[in-house]
Residue, then its C-alpha position, 0 to 999 in steps of 0.5 A: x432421878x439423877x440430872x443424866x436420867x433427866x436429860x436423857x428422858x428429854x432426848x428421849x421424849x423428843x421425837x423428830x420424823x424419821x426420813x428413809x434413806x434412799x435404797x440407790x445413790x443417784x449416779x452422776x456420769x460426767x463427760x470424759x473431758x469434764x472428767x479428765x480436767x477436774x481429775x487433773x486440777x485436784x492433783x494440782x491443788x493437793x500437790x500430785x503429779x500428774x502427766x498425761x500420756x499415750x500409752x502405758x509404755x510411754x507411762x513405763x519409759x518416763x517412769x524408767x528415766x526417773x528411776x535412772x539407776x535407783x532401785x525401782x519396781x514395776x508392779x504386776x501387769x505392767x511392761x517389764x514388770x519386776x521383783x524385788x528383794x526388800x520392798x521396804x527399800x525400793x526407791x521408786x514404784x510404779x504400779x496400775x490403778x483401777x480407777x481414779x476419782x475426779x473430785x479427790x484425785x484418790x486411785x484405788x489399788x487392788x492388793x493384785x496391782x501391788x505385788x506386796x501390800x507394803x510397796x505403795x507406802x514404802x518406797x520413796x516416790x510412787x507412780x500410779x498408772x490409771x487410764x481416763x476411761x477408769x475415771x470416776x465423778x466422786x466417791x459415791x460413783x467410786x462406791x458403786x464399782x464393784x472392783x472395791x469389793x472384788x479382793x480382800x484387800x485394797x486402798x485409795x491413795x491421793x497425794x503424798x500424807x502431809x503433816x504439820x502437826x509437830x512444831x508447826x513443821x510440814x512434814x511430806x511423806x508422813x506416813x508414806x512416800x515423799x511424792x506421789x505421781x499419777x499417769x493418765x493414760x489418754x485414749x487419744 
């Protein structure tokens, strides 16, 4: 018997007690100002924007004053909602979240908020609406909405990518766009 075969009949031999996982995560609701405060401090720590607002035209306004005379896009449903010819090129993209979780400060984003799959990660800078009502503790309690599983085709985003990897340079915007700005709209 080879020294691998032996090896492996030890593992083997050992048993440990199987543990059974539980069939239900626990949920951990939090309060919505617990919720909206740790939200906006992991966006501080990762670097994300964040401006909390009022309403989702007040979101719409700021967005068009910082997309000035650049090319931009308004994903579907959001006021004054627009195409575009090259998405690869767009300079400035807002588009809505279903929900935001707190710990990490990932929105997830259904293929049906985007519009075409590639503008989250193409265009220059990202604004990505989501209300504090949509806020969620973690990802566990984001795992148990069923918006995740609703279309074929989704993604959390948090914070623009980040390397620094090569030659010990950092590099913002990776994979991705160079900044990243969440609006929170408040229901107050």
């Amino acid at each position: 018997m080879s020294s691998r075969q032996q090896i492996l009949e030890r593992i083997r031999a050992v048993r440990q007690n199987e543990q059974k996982l539980p069939d239900e995560l626990p949920k951990r609701m939090l309060p919505l100002e617990e919720l909206r405060e740790r939200f906006i401090v992991s966006c501080s720590i990762t670097g994300t924007g964040v401006h909390v607002l009022s309403s989702m035209e007040e979101a719409t306004f700021l967005f068009m004053q910082k997309a000035g005379s650049c090319s931009f896009y308004i994903g579907p449903g959001l006021p004054g909602n627009n195409s575009i010819e090259d998405p690869v090129r767009t300079d400035y993209a807002i588009l809505k979240g279903e929900f935001g979780v707190a710990e990490n400060n990932a929105v997830w984003l259904k293929e049906s908020s985007m519009g075409d799959r590639v503008i989250p990660f193409a265009s220059l800078h990202l604004y990505l609406l989501v209300s504090e009502d949509d806020l969620v503790a973690d990802m566990h309690e984001a795992y148990h909405k069923d918006l995740i599983f609703q279309e074929g085709f989704g993604v959390f985003i948090a914070g623009p990518s980040k390397t620094a990897d090569i030659e010990q340079s950092l590099v913002i915007g990776a994979h991705g766009p160079l900044s990243l700005d969440i609006l929170l709209i408040t229901n107050h």
